[in-house]
Backbone as JSON, one array per atom type, in Angstrom:
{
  "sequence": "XXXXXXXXXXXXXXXXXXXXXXXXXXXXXXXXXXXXXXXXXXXXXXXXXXXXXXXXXXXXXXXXXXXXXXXXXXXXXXXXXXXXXXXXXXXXXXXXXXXXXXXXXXXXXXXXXXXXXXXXXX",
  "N": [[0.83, -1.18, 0.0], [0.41, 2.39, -0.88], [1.45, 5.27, 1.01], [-0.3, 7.47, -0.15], [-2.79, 5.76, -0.49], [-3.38, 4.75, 2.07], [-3.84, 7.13, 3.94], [-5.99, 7.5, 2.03], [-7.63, 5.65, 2.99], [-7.62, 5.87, 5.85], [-9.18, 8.2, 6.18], [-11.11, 8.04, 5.26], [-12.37, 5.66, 6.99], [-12.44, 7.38, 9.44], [-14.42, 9.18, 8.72], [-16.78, 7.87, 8.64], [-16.96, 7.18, 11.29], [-17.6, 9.42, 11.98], [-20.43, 9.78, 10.74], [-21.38, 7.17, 12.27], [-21.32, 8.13, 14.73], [-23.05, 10.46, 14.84], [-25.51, 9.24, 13.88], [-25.9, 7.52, 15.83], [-26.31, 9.99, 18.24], [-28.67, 11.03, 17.28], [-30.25, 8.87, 17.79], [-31.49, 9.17, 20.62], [-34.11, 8.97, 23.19], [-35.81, 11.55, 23.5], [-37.35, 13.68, 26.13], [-40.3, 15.54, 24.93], [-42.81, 16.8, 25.59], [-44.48, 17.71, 28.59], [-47.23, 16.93, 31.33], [-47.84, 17.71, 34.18], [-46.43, 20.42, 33.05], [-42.25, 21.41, 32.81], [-41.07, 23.27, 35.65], [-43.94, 24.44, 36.16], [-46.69, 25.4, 37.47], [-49.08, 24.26, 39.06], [-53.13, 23.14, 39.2], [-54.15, 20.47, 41.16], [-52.64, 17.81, 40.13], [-53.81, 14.63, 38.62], [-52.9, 12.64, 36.8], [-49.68, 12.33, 35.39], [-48.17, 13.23, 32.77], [-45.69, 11.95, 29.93], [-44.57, 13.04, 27.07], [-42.36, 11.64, 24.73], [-39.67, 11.72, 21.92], [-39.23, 9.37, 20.39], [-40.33, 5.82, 20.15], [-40.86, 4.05, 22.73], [-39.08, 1.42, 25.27], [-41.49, -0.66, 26.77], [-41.16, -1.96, 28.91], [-38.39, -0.93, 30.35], [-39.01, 1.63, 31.13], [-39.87, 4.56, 32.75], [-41.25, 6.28, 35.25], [-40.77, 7.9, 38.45], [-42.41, 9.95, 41.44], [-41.31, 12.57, 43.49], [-41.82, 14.23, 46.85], [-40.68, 17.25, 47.68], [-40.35, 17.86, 50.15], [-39.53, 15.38, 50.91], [-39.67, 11.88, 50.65], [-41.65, 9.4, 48.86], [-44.43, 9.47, 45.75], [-47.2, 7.45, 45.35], [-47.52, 5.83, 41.94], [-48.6, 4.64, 39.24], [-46.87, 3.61, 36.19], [-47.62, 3.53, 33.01], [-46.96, 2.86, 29.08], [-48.51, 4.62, 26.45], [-50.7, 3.86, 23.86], [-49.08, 3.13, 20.87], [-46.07, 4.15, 21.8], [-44.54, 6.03, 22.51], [-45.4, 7.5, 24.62], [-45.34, 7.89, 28.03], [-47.9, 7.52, 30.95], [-48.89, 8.27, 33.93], [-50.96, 7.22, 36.96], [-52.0, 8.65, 39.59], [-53.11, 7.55, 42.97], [-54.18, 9.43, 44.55], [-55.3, 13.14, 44.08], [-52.45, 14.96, 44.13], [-51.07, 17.31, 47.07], [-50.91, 20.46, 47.68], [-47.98, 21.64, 46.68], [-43.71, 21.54, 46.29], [-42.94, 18.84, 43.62], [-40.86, 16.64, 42.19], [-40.33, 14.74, 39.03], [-38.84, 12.25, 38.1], [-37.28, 10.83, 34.78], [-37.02, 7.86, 33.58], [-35.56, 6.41, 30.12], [-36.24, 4.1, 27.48], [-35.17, 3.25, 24.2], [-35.83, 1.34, 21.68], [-33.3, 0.33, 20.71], [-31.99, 0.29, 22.37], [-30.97, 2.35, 23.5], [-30.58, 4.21, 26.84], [-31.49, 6.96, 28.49], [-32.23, 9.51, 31.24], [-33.87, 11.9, 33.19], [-34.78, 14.55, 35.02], [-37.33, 16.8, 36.12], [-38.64, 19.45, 37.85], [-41.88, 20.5, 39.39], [-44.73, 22.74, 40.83], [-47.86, 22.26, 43.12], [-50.28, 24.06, 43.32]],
  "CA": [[0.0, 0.0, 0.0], [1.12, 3.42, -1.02], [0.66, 6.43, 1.66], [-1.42, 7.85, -0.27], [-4.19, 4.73, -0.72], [-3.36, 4.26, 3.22], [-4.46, 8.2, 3.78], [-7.42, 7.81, 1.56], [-8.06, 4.88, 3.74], [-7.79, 6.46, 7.08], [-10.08, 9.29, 5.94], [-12.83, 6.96, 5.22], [-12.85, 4.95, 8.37], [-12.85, 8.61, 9.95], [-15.72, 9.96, 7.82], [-17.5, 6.77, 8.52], [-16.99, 7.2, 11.83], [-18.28, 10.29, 12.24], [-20.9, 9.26, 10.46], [-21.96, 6.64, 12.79], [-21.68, 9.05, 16.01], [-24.0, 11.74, 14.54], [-26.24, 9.07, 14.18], [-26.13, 7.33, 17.63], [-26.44, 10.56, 19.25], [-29.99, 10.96, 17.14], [-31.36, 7.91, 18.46], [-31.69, 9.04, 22.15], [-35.06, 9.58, 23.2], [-35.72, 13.33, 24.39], [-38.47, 14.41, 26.4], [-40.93, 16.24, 23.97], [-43.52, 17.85, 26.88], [-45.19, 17.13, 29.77], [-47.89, 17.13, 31.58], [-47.67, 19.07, 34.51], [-44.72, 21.15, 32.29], [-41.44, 21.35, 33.65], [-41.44, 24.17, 36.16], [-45.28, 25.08, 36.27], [-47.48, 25.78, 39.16], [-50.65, 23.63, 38.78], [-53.75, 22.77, 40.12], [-53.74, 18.98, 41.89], [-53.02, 16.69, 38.68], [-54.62, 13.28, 38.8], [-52.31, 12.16, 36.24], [-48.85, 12.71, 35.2], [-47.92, 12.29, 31.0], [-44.69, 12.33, 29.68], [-44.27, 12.88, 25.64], [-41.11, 11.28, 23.61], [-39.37, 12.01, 20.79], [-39.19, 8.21, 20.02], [-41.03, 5.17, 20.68], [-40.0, 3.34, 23.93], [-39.43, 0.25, 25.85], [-42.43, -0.71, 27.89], [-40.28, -2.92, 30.26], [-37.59, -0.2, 31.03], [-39.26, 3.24, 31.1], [-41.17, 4.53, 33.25], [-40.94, 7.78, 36.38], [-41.4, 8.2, 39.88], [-42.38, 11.23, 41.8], [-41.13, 12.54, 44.73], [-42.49, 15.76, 47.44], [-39.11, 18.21, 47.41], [-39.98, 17.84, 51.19], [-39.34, 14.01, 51.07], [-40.76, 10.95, 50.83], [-42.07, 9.28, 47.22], [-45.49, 9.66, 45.78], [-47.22, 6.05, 44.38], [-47.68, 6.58, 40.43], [-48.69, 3.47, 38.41], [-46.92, 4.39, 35.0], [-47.99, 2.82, 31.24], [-47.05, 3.11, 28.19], [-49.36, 4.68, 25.84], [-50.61, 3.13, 23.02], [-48.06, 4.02, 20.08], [-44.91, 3.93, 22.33], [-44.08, 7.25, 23.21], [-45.77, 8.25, 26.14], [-45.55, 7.61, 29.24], [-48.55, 7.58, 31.7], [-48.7, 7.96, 35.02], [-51.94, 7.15, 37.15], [-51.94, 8.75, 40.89], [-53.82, 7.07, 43.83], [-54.91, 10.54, 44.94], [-54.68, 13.86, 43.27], [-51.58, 15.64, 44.77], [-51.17, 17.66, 47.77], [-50.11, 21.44, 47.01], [-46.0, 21.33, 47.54], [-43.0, 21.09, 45.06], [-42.56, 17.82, 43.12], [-39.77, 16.51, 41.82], [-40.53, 13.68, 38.46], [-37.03, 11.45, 37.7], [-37.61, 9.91, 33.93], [-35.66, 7.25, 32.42], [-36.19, 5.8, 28.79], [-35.25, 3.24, 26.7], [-35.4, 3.13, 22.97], [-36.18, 0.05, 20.77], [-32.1, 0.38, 20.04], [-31.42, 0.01, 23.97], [-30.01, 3.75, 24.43], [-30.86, 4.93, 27.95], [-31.78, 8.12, 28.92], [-32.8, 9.83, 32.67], [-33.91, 13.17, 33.26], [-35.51, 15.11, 36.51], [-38.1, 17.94, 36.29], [-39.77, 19.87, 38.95], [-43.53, 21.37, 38.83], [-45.17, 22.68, 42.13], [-49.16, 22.36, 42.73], [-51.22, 25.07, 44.51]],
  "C": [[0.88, 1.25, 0.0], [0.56, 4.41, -0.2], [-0.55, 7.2, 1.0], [-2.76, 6.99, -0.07], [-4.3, 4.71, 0.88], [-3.9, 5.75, 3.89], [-5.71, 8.19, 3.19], [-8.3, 6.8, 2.6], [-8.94, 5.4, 4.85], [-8.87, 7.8, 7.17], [-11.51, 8.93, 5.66], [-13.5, 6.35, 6.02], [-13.21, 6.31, 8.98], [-13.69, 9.04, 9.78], [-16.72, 8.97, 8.36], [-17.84, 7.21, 10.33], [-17.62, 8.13, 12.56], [-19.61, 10.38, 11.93], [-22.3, 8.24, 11.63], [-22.41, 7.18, 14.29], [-22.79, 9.92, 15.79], [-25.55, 10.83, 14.67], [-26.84, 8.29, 15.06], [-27.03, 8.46, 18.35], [-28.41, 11.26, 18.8], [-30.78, 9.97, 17.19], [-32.03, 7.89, 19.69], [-32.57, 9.41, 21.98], [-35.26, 10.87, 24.0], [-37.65, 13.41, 24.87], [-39.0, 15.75, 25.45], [-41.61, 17.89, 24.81], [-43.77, 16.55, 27.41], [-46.16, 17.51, 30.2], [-48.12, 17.24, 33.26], [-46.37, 19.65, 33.6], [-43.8, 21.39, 33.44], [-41.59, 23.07, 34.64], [-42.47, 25.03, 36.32], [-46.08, 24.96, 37.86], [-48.6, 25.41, 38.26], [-51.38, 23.32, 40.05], [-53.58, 21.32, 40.64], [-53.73, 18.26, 40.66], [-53.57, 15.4, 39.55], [-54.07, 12.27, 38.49], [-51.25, 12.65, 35.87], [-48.73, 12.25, 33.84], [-46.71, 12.93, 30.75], [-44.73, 11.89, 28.3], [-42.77, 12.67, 25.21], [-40.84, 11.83, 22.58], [-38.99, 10.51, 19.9], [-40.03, 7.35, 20.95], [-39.97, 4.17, 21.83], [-40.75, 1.73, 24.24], [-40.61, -0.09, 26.9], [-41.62, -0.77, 29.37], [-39.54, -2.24, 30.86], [-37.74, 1.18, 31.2], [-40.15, 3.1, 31.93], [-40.92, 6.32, 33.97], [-41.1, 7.48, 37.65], [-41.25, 9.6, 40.0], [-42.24, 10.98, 43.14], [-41.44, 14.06, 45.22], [-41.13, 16.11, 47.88], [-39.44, 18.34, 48.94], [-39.57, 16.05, 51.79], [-40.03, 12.57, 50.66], [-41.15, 10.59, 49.41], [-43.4, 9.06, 47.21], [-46.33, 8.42, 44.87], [-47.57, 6.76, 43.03], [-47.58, 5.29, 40.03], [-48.2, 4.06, 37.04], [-47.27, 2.91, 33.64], [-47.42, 3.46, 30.06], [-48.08, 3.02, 27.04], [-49.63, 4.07, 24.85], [-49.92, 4.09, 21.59], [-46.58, 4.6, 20.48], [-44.24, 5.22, 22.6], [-44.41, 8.33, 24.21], [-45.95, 7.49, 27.23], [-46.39, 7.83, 30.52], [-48.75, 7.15, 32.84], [-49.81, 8.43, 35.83], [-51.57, 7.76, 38.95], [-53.01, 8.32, 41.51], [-54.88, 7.99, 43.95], [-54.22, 12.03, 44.01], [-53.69, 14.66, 45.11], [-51.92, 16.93, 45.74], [-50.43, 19.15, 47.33], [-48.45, 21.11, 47.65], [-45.41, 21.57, 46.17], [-42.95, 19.41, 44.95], [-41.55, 17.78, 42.66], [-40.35, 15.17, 40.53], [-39.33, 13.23, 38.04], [-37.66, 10.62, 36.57], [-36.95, 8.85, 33.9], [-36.81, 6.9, 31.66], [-35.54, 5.39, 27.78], [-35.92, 3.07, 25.38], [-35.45, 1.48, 22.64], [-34.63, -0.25, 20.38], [-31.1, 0.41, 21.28], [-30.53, 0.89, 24.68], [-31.26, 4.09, 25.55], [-30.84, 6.24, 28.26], [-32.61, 8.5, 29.98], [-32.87, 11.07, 32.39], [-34.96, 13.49, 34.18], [-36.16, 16.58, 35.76], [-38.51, 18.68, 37.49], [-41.32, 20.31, 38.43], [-43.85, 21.38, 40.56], [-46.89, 22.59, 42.2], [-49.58, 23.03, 43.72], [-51.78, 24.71, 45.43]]
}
């Protein structure tokens, strides 16, 4: 092999490579909205919904909530039908306070992604 062919080489695996990062890093799923929105002051929700930017794993996604004075709040969550939302059923509707919601979410392609919100309710 002549430097040059071994240069055109190395510029290809590189290109390629870059290539395959750009589109890794557009497979992660991103929180779209929500339902209380992140930092809003609401009345008592009933339910909590979290929108995707991809369809997710049932089995490994989900949330909990917790009261920013302690303690965690039960939340049955589902996935909606059509794989990108996440629904979350409360026992009782919420007590005014801050919340805290902790996501994770797993793509069909087994990237992981977590992410925390707040919202407070009157």
């Amino acid at each position: 092999m002549t430097t040059k062919t071994i240069s055109i080489l190395l510029a290809t695996i590189a290109a390629g490579s870059l290539m395959l990062v750009a589109s890794q890093a557009a497979a992660h799923a991103k929180l779209v909205s929500a339902n209380p929105a992140p930092d809003a002051t609401v009345a008592a929700p009933r339910a909590i919904s979290l929108k995707f930017s991809e369809r997710l794993e049932p089995k490994f996604s989900g949330f909990e909530i917790a009261k920013a004075s302690g303690g965690s709040v039960p939340v049955k969550t589902t996935i909606a039908k059509g794989g990108a939302v996440i629904d979350g059923a409360l026992a009782a509707p919420l007590a005014p306070g801050a919340y805290t919601v902790r996501w994770h979410a797993v793509t069909a392609d087994a990237h992981r992604m977590n992410g925390v919100y707040n919202f407070t309710v009157r």
